[in-house]
N, C-alpha and C positions, 0 to 999 in steps of 0.2 A: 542527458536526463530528460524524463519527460513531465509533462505537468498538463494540466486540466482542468478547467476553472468550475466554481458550483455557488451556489446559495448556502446561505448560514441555515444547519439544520434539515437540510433538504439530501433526498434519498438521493444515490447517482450510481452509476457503472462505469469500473476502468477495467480493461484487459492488456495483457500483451502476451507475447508469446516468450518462454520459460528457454533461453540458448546460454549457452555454454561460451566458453571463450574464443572456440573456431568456429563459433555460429551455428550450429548443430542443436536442433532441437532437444530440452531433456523432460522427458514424459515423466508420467506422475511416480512410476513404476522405479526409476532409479534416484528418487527421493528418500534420504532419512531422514531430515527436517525443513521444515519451510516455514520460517517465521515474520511476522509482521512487529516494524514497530513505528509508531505514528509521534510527534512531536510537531510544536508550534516551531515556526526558524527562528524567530527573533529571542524567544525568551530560552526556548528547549526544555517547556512544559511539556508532560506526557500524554497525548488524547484521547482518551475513551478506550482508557488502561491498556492502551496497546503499546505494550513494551515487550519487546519477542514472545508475542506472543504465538502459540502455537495458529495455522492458517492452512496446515495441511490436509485439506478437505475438510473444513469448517471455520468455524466463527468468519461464516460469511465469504469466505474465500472458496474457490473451487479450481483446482489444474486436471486436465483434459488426460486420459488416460496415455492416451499416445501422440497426440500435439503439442502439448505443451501450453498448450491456451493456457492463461490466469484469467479467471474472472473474482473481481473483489466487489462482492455487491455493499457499498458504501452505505452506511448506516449514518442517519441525521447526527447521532452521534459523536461522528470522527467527523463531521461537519461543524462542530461548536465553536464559536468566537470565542477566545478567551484572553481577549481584550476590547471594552464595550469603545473606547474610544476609538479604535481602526476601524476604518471605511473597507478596507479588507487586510486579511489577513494570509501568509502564507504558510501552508503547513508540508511537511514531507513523511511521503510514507518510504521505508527501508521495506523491502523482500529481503532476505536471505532463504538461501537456499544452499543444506547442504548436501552430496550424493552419496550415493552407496557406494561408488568408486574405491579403491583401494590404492595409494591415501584420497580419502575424502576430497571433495572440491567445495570451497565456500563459491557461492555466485550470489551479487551483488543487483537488486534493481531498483532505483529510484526515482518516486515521482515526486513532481511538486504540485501542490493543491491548491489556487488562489480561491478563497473561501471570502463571498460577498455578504457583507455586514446587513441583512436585510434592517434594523433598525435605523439604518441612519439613509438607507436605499431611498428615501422617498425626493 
């Protein structure tokens, strides 16, 4: 799993690249759905309504036509502390991804977020 740390409310950039189970890149092109969904860990509050939400060439997400690049341009949003006592907090975003394959392939990518409490940051 991977993970990326940022500021409470502050904009940020994650990418990776979009492989399969034999590590084979999958381009935008053999996608039927790619969704996001965002949660705090400790509580499994949902973040800045992202509960499968659609991310397949929008609400801020983008995959690479034939790379497979993910870029998720992080909105201060899916940055929100939502608990004012932690000094930080950690949140996880789910990708699902599933293909046009015949049967379908679920692929799974997940990050973790450590999200700094700028209130108590001083």
């Amino acid at each position: 799993m991977s993970s990326f740390a940022g500021k409470e409310l502050t904009s940020s950039e994650y990418t990776f690249t979009l492989k399969d189970e034999d590590g084979v890149v999958v381009p935008s092109a053999n996608l039927a759905a790619f969704v996001l969904t965002l949660k705090d860990v400790e509580t499994g509050a949902t973040i800045n309504s992202r509960i499968a939400q659609n991310v397949l060439n929008t609400n801020n997400v983008t995959i690479h036509a034939t790379s497979g690049l993910v870029t998720w341009k992080v909105q201060p949003l899916d940055m929100a502390i939502t608990n004012a006592y932690h000094l930080q907090e950690r949140h996880r975003a789910t990708f699902t991804a599933t293909t046009t394959a015949t049967p379908a392939v679920k692929l799974n990518h997940e990050v973790t977020i450590y999200v700094e409490n700028l209130a108590d940051a001083a």
